[in-house]
Backbone as JSON Lines, residues from 0, in Angstrom:
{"i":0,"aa":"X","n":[0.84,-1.21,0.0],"ca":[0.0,0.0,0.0],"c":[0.87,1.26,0.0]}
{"i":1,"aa":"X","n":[0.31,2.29,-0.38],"ca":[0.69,3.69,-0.55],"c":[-0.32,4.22,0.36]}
{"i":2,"aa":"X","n":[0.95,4.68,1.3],"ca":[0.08,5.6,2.33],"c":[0.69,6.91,2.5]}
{"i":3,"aa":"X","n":[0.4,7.82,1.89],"ca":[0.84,8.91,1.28],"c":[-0.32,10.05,1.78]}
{"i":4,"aa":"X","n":[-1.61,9.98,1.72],"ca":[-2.59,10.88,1.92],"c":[-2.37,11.94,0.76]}
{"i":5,"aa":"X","n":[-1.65,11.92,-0.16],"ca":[-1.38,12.75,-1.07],"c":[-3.01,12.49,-2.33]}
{"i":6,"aa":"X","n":[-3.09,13.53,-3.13],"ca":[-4.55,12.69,-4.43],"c":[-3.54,11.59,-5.27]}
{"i":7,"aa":"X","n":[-4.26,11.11,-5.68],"ca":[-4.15,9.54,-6.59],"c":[-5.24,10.02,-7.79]}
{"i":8,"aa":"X","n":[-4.49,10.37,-9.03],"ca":[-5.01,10.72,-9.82],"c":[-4.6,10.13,-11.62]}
{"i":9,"aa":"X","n":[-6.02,9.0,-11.93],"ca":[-5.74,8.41,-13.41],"c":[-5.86,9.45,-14.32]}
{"i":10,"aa":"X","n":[-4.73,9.39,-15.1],"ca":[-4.75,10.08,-16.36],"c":[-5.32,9.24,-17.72]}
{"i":11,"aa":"X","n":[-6.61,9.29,-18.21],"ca":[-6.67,8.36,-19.5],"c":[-7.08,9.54,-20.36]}
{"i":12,"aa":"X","n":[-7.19,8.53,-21.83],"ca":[-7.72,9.35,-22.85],"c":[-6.89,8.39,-24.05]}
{"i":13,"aa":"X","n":[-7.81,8.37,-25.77],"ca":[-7.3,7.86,-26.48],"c":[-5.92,8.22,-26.86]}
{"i":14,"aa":"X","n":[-5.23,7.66,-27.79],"ca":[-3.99,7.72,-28.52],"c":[-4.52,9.62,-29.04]}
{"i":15,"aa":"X","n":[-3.31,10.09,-28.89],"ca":[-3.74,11.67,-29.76],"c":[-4.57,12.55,-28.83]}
{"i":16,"aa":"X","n":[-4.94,12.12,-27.42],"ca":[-5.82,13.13,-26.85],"c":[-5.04,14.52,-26.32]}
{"i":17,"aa":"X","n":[-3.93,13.99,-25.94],"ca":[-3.25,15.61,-25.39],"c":[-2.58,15.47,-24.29]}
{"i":18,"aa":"X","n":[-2.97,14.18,-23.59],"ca":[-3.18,14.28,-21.92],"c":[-1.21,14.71,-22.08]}
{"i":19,"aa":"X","n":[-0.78,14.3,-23.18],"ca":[0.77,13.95,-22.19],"c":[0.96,15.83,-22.02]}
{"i":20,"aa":"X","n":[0.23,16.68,-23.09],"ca":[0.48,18.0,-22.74],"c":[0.02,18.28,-21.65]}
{"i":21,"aa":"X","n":[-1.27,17.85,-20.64],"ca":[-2.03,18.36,-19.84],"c":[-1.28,17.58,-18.87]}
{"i":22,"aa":"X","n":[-0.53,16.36,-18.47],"ca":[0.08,16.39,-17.7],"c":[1.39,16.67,-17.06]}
{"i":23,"aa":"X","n":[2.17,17.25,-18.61],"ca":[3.02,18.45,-18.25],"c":[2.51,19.73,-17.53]}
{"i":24,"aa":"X","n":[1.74,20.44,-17.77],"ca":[1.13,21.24,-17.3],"c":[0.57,21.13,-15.87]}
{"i":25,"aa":"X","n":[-0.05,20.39,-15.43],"ca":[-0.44,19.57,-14.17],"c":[1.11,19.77,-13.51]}
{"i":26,"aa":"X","n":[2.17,18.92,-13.64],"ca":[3.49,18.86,-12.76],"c":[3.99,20.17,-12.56]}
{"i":27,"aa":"X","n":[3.78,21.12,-13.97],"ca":[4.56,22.27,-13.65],"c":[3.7,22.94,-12.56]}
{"i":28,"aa":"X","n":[2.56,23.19,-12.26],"ca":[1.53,23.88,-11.83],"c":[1.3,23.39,-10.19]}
{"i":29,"aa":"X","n":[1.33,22.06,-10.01],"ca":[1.38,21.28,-8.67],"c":[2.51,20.51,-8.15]}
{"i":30,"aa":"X","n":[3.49,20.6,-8.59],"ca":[4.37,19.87,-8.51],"c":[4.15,18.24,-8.59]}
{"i":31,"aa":"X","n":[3.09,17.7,-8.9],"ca":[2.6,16.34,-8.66],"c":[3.89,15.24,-9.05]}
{"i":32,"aa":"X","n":[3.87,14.44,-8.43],"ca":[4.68,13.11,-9.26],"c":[4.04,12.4,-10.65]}
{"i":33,"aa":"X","n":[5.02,12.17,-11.68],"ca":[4.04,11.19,-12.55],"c":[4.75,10.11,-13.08]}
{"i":34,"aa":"X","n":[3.33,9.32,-13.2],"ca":[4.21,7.64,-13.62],"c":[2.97,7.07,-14.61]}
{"i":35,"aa":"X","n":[4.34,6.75,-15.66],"ca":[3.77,5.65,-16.89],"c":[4.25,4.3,-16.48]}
{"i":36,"aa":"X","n":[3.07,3.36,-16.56],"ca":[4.44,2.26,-16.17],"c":[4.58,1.78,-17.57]}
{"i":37,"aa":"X","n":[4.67,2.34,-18.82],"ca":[5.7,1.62,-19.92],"c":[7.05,2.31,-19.51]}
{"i":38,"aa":"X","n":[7.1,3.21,-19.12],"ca":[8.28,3.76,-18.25],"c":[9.26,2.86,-17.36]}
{"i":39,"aa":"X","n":[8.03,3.15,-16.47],"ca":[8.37,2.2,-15.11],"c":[9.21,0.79,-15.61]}
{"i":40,"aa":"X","n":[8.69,0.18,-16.62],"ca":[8.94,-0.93,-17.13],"c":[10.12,-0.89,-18.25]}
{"i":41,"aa":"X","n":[10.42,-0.25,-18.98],"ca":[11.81,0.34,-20.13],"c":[12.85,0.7,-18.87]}
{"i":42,"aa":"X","n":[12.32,1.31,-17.48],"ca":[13.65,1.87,-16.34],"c":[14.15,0.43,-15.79]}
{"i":43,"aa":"X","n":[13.43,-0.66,-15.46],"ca":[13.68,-1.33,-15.18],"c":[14.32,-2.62,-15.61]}
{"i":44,"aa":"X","n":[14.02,-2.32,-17.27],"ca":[14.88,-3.44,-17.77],"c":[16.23,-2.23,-18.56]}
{"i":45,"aa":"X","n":[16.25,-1.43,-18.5],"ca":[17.9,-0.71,-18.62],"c":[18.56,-0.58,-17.16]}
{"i":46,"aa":"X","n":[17.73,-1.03,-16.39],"ca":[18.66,-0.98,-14.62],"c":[19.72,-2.36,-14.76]}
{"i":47,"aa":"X","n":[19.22,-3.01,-15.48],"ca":[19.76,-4.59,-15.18],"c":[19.55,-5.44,-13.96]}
{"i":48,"aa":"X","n":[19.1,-5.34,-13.64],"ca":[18.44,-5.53,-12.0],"c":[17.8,-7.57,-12.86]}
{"i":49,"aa":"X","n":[17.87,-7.55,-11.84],"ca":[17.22,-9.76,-11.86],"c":[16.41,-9.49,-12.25]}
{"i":50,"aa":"X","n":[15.23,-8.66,-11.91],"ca":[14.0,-8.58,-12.64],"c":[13.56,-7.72,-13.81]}
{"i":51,"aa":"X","n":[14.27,-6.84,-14.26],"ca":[14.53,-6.25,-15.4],"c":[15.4,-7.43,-16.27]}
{"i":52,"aa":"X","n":[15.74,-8.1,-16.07],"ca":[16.39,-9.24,-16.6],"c":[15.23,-10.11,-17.3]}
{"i":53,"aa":"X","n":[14.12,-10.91,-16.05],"ca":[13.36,-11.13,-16.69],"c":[12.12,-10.66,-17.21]}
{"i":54,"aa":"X","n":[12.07,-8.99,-17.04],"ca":[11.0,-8.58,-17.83],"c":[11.72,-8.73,-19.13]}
{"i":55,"aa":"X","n":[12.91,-8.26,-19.53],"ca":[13.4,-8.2,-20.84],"c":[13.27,-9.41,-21.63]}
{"i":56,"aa":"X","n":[13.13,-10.48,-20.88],"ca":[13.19,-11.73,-21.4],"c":[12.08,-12.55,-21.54]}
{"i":57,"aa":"X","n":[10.76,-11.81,-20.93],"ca":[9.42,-12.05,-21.29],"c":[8.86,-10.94,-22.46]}
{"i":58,"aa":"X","n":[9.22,-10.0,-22.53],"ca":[9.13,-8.88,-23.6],"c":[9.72,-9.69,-24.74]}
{"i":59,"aa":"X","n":[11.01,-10.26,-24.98],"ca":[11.67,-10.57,-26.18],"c":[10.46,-11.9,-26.77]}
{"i":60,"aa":"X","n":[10.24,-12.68,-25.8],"ca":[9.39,-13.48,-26.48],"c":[7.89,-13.33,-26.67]}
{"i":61,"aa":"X","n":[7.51,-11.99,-26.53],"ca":[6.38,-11.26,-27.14],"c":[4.87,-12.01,-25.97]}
{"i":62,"aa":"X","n":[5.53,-12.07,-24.59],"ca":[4.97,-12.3,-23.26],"c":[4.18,-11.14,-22.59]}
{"i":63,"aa":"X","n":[2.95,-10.9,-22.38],"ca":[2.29,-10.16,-21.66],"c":[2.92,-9.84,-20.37]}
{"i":64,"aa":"X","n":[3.65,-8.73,-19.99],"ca":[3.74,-8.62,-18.53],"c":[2.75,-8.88,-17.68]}
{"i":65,"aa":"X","n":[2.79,-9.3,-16.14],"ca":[1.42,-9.45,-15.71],"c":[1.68,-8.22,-14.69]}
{"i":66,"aa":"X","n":[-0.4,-8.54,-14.96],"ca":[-0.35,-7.11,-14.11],"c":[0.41,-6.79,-12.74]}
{"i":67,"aa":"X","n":[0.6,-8.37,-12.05],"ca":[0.93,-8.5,-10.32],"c":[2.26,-7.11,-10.51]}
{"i":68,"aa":"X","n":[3.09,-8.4,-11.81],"ca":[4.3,-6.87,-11.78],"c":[4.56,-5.59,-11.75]}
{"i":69,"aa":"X","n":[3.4,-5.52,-12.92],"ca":[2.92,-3.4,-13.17],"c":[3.1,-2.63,-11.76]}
{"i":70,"aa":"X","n":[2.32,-3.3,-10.93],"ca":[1.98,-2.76,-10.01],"c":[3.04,-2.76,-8.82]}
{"i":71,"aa":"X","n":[3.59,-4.06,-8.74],"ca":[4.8,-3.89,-7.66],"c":[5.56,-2.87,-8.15]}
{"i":72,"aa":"X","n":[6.31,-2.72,-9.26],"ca":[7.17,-1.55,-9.74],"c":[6.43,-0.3,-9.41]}
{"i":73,"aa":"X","n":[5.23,0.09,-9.72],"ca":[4.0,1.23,-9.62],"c":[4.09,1.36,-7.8]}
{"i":74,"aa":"X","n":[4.22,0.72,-7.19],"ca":[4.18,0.86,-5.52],"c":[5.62,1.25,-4.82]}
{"i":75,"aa":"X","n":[6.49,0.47,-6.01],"ca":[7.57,0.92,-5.28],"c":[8.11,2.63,-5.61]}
{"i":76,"aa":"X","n":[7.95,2.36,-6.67],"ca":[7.71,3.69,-7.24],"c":[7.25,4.89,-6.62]}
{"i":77,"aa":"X","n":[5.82,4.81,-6.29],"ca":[5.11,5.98,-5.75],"c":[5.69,5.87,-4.29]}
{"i":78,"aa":"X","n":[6.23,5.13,-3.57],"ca":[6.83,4.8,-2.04],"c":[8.01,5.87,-1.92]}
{"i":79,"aa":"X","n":[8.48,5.72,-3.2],"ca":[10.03,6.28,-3.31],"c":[9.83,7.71,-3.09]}
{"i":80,"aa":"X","n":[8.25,7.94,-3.67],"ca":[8.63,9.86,-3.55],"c":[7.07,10.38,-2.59]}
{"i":81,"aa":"X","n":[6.97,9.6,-1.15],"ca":[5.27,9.76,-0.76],"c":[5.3,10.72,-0.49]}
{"i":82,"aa":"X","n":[6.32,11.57,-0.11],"ca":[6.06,13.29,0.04],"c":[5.49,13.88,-0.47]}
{"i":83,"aa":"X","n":[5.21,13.12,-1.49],"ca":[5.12,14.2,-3.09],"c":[3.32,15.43,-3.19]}
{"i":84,"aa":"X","n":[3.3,16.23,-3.79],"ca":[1.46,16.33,-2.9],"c":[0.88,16.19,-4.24]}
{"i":85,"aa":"X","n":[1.04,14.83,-4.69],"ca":[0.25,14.32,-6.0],"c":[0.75,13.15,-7.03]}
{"i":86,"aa":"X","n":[-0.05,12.33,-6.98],"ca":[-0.05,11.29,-7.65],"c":[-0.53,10.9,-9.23]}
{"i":87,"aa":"X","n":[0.44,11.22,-10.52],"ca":[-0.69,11.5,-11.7],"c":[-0.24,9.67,-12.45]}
{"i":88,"aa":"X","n":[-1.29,9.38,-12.74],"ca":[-0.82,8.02,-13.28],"c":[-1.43,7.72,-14.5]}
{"i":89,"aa":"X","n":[-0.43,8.4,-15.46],"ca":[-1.11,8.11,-16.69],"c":[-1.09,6.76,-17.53]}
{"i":90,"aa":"X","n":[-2.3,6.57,-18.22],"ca":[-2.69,5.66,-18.78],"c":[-2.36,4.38,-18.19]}
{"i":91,"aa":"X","n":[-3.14,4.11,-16.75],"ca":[-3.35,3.05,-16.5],"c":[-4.38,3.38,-15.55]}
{"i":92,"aa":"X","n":[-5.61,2.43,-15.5],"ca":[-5.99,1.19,-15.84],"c":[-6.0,1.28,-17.16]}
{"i":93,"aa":"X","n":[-5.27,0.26,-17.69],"ca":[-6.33,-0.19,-19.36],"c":[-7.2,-1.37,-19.65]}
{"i":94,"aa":"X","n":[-7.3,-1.86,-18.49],"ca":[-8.75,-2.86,-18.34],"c":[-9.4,-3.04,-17.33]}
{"i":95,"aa":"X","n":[-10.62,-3.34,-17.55],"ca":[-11.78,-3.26,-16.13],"c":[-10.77,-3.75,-14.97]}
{"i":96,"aa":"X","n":[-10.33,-5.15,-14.97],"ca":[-9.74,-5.67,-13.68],"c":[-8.8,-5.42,-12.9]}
{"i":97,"aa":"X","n":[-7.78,-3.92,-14.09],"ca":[-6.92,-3.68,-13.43],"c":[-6.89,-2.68,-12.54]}
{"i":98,"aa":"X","n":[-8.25,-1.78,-12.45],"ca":[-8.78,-0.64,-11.18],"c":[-9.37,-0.94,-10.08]}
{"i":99,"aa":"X","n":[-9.71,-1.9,-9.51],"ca":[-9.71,-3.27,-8.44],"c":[-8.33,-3.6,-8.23]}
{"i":100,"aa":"X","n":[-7.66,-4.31,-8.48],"ca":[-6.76,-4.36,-8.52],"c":[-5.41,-3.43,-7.64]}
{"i":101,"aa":"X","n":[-5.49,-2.25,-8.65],"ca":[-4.59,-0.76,-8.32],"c":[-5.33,-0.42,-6.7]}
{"i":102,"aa":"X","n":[-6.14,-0.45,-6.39],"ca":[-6.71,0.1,-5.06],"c":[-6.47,-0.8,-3.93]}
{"i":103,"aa":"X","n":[-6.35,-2.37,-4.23],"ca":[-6.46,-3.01,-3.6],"c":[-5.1,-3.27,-3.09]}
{"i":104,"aa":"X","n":[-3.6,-2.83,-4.23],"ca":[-2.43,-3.2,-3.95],"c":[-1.92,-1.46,-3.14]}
{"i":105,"aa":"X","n":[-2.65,-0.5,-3.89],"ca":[-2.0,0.71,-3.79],"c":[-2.51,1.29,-3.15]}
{"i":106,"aa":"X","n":[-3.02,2.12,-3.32],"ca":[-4.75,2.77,-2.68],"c":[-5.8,3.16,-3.8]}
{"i":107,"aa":"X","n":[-6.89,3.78,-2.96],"ca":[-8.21,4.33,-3.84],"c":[-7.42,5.46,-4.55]}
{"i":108,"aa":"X","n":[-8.69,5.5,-5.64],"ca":[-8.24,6.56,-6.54],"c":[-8.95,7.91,-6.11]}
{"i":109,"aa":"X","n":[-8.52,8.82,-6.12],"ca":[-9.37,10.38,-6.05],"c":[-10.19,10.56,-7.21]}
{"i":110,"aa":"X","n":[-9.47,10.78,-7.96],"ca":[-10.35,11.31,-9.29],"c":[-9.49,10.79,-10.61]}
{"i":111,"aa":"X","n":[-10.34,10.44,-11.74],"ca":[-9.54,9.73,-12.75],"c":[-10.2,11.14,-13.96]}
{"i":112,"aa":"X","n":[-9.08,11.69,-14.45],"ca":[-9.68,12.83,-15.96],"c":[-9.52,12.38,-16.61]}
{"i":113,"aa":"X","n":[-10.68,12.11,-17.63],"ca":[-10.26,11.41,-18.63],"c":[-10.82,12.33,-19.8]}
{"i":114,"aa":"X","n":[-9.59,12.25,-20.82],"ca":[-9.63,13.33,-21.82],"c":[-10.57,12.8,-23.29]}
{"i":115,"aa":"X","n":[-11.85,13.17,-23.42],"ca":[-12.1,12.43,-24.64],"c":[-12.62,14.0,-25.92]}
{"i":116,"aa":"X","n":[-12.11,12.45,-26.78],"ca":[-11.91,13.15,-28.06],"c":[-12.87,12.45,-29.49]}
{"i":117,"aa":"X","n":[-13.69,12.54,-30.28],"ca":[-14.03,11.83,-31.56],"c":[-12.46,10.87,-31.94]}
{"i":118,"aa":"X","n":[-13.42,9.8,-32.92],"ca":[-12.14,8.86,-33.36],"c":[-11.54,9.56,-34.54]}
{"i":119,"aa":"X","n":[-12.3,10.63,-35.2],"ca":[-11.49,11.38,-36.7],"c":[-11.15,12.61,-35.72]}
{"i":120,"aa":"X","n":[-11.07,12.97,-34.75],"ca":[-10.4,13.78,-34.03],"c":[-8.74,12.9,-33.88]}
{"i":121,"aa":"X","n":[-8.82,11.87,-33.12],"ca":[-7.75,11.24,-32.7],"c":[-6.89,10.4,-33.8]}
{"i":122,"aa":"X","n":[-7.47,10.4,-34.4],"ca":[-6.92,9.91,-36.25],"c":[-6.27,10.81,-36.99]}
{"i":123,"aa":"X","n":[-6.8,12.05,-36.85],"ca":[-5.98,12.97,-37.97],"c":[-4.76,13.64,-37.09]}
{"i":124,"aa":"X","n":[-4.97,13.66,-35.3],"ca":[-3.62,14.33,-34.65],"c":[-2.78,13.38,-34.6]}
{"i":125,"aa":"X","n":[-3.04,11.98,-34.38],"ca":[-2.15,11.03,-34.73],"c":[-1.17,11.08,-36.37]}
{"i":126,"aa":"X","n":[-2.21,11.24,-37.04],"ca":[-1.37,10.98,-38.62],"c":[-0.58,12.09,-38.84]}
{"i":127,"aa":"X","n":[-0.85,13.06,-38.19],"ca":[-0.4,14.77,-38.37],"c":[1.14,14.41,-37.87]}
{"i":128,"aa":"X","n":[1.36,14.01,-36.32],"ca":[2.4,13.87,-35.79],"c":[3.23,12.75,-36.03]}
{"i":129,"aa":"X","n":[2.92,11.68,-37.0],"ca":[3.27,10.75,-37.6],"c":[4.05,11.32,-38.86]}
{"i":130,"aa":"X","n":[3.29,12.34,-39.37],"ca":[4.34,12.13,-40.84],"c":[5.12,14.04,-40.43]}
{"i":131,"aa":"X","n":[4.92,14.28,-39.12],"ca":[6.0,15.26,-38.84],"c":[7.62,14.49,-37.81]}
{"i":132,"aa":"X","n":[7.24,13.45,-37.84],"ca":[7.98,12.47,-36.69],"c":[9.35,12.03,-38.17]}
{"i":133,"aa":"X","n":[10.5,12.17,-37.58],"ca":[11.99,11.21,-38.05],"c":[11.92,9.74,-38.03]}
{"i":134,"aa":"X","n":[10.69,9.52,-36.67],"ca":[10.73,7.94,-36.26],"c":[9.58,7.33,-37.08]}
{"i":135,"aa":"X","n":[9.3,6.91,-37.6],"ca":[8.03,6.32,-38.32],"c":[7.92,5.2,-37.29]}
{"i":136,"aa":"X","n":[6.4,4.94,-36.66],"ca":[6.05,3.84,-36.0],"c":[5.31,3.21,-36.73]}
{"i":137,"aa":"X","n":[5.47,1.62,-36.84],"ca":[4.65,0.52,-37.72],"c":[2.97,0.61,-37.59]}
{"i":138,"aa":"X","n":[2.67,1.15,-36.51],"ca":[1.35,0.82,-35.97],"c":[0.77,2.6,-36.19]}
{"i":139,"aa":"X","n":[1.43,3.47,-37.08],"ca":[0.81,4.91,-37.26],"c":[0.02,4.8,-38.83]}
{"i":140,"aa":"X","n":[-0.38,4.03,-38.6],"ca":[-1.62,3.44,-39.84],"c":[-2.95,3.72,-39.99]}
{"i":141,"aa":"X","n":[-3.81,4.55,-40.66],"ca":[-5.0,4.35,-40.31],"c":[-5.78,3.5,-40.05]}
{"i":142,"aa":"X","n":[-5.85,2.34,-40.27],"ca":[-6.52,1.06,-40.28],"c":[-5.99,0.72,-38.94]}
{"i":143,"aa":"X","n":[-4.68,0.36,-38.87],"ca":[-4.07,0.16,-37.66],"c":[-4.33,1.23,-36.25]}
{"i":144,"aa":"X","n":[-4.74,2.55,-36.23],"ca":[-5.39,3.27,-35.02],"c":[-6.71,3.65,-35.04]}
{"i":145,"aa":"X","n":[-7.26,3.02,-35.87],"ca":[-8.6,2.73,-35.9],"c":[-8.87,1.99,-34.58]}
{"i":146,"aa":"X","n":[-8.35,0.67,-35.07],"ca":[-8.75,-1.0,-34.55],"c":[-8.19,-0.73,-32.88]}
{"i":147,"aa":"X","n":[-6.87,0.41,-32.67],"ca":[-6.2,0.59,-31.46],"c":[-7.67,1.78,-30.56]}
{"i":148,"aa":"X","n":[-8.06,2.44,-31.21],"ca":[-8.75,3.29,-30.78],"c":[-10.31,2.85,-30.52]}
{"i":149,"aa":"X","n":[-10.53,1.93,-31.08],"ca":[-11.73,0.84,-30.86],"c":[-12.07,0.38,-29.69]}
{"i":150,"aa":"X","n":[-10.46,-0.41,-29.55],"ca":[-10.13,-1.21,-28.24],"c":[-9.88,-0.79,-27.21]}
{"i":151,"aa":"X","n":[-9.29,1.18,-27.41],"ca":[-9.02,1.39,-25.96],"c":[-10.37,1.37,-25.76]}
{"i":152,"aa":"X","n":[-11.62,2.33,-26.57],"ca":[-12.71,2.86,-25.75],"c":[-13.75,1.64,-25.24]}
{"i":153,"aa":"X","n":[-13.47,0.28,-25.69],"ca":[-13.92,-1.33,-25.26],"c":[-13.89,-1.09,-24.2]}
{"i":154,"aa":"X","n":[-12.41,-1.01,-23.79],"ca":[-11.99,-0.92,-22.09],"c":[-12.23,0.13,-21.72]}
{"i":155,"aa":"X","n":[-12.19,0.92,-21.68],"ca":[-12.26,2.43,-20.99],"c":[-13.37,2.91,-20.7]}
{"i":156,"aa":"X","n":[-14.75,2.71,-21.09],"ca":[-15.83,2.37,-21.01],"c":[-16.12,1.74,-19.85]}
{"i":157,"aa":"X","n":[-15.54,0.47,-19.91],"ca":[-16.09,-0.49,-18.59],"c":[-14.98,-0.02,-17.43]}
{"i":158,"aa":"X","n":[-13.69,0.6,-17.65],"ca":[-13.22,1.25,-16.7],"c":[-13.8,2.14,-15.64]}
{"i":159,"aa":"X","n":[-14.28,3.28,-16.65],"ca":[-15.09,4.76,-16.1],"c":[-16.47,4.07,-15.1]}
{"i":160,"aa":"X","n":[-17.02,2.86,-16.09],"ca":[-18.33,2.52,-15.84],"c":[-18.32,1.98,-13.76]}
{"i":161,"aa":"X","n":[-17.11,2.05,-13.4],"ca":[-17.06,1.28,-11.98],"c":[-16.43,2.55,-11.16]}
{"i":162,"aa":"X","n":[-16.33,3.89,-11.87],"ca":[-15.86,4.83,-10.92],"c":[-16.69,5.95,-11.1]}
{"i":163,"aa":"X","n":[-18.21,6.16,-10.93],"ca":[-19.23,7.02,-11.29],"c":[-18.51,8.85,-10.73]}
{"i":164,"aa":"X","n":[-18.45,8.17,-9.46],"ca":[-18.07,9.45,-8.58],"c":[-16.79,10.41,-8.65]}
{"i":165,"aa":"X","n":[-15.89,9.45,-9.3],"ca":[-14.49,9.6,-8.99],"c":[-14.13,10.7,-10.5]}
{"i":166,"aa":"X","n":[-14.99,9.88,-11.78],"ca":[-14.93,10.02,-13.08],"c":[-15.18,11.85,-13.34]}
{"i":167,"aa":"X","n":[-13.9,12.76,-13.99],"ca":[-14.11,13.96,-14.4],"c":[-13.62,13.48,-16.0]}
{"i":168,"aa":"X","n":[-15.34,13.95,-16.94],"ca":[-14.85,13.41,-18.21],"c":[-14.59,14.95,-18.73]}
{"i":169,"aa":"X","n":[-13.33,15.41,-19.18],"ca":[-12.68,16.86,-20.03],"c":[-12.71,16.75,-21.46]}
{"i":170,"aa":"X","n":[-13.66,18.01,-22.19],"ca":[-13.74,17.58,-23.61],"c":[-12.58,18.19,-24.04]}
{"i":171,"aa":"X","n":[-11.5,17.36,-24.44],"ca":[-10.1,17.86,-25.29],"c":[-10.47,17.79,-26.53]}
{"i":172,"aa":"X","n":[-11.17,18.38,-26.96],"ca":[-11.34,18.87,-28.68],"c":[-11.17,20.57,-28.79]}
{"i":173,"aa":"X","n":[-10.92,20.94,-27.27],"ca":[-10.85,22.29,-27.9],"c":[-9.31,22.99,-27.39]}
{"i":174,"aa":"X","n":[-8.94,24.2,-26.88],"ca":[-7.55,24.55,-26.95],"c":[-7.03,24.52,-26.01]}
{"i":175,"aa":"X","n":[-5.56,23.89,-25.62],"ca":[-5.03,23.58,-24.54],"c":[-5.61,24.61,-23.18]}
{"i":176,"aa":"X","n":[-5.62,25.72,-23.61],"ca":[-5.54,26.66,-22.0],"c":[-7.12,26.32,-21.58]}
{"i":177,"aa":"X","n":[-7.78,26.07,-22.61],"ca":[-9.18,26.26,-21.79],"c":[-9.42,24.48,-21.45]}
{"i":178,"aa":"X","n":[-8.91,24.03,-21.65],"ca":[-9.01,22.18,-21.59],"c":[-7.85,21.9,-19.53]}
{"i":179,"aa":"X","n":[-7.27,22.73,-19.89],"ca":[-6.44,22.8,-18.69],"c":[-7.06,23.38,-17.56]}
{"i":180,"aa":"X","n":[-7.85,24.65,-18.29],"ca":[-9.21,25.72,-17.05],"c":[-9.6,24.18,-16.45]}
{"i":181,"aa":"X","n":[-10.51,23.29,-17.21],"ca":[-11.52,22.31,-16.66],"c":[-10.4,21.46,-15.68]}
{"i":182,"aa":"X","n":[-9.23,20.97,-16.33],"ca":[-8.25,20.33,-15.37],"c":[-7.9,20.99,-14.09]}
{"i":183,"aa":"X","n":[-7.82,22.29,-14.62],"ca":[-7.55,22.71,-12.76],"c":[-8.38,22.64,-11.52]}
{"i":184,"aa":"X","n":[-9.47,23.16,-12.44],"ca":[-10.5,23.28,-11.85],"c":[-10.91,21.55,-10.91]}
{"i":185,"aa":"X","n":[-10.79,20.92,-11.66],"ca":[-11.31,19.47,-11.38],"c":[-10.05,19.42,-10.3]}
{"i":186,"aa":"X","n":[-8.71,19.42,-10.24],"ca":[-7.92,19.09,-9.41],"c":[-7.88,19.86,-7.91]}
{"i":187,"aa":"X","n":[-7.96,21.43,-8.2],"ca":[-8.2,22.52,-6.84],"c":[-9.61,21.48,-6.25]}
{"i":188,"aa":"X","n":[-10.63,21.04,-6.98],"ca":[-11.97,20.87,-5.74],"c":[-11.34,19.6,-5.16]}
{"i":189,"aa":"X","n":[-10.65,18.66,-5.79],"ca":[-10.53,17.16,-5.47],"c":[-9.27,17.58,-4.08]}
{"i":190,"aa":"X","n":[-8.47,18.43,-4.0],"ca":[-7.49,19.35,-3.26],"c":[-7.97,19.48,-2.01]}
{"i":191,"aa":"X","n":[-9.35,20.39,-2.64],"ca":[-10.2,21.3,-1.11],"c":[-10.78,19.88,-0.49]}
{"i":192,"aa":"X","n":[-11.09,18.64,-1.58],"ca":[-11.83,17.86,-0.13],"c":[-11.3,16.83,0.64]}
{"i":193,"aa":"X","n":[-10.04,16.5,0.21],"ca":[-8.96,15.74,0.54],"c":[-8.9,16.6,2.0]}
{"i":194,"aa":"X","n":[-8.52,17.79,1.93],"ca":[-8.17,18.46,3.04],"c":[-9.34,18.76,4.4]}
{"i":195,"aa":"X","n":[-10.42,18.84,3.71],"ca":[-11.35,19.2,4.38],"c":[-11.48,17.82,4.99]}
{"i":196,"aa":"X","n":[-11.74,16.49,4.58],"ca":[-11.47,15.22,4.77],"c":[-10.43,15.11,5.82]}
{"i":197,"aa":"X","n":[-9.09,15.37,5.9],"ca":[-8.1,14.85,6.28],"c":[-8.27,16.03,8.26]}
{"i":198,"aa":"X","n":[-9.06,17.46,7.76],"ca":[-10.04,18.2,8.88],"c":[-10.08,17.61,10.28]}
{"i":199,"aa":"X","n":[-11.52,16.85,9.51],"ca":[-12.37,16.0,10.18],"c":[-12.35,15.15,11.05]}
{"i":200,"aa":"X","n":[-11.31,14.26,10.2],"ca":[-10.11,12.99,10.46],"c":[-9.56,13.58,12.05]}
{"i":201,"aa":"X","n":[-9.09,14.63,12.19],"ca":[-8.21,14.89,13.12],"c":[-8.69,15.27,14.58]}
């Protein structure tokens, strides 16, 4: 467990939504901590560490990490910095079982923003930054982020669908500063009741 009393806050949203701008913005603004665990998981197999050893060696043979792991790295992780006065954890859950899960190893979540966008919204900022990119990725295909953008909102759907209360949905179709207004906004109230909460408590 993470016992931090700090917010615990999911970052989702399709491929192309923005969030990674809005959670730059978020760190500069709150100082929050943030964690990807494809991160978490690339730090750990360039550490060389026994178990970066065998994530690398379940990755090479095209092996699902399991979730038990995500999350031990994700705990040790957030342990390392509990001072911190914020928790942003982008793009994870990416399936119903894994937000059960995250609460049960880590703690509850405060509030999850999730940034949504149309699929010819998230199709054309994808292809835009695809053919301005040096790196060409195999999977920056239309057909191919179609079928990706399908599948996140499969899951993400039944994600949101188990956190009624928690759920701030932000329409990112329109321009960073005013998409960020709704983010702050959503983060200062989740702030005031943590505290007012933590009040009470005492």
């Amino acid at each position: 467990m993470v016992a931090s009393g700090s917010p615990i806050i999911w970052v989702l949203g399709g491929p192309g939504c923005g969030k990674g701008t809005q959670c730059d913005r978020i760190i500069a603004k709150y100082g929050f901590s943030h964690f990807s665990t494809g991160d978490l998981l690339r730090a750990e197999v360039a550490s060389g560490s026994p178990k970066g050893k065998e994530l690398q060696d379940m990755m090479t043979k095209g092996l699902l990490v399991s979730n038990q792991i995500v999350l031990e790295l994700l705990e040790a992780a957030m342990n390392k910095v509990a001072n911190t006065p914020g928790f942003l954890i982008d793009g994870y859950p990416r399936e119903p079982a894994q937000g059960p899960e995250f609460e049960k190893i880590i703690a509850p979540v405060d509030i999850i923003l999730y940034f949504e966008c149309s699929d010819n919204t998230l199709v054309t900022r994808i292809m835009k930054r695809a053919a301005e990119s040096a790196v060409k990725r195999a999977d920056d295909n239309e057909e191919t982020l179609k079928t990706r953008i399908a599948t996140f909102r499969e899951n993400t759907e039944k994600i949101l669908a188990q956190y009624p209360s928690q759920l701030r949905r932000i329409d990112a179709e329109r321009d960073v500063d005013t998409i960020f207004a709704d983010v702050t906004k959503a983060i200062d109230d989740c702030l005031a009741t943590k505290k007012t909460k933590a009040a009470v408590a005492q």
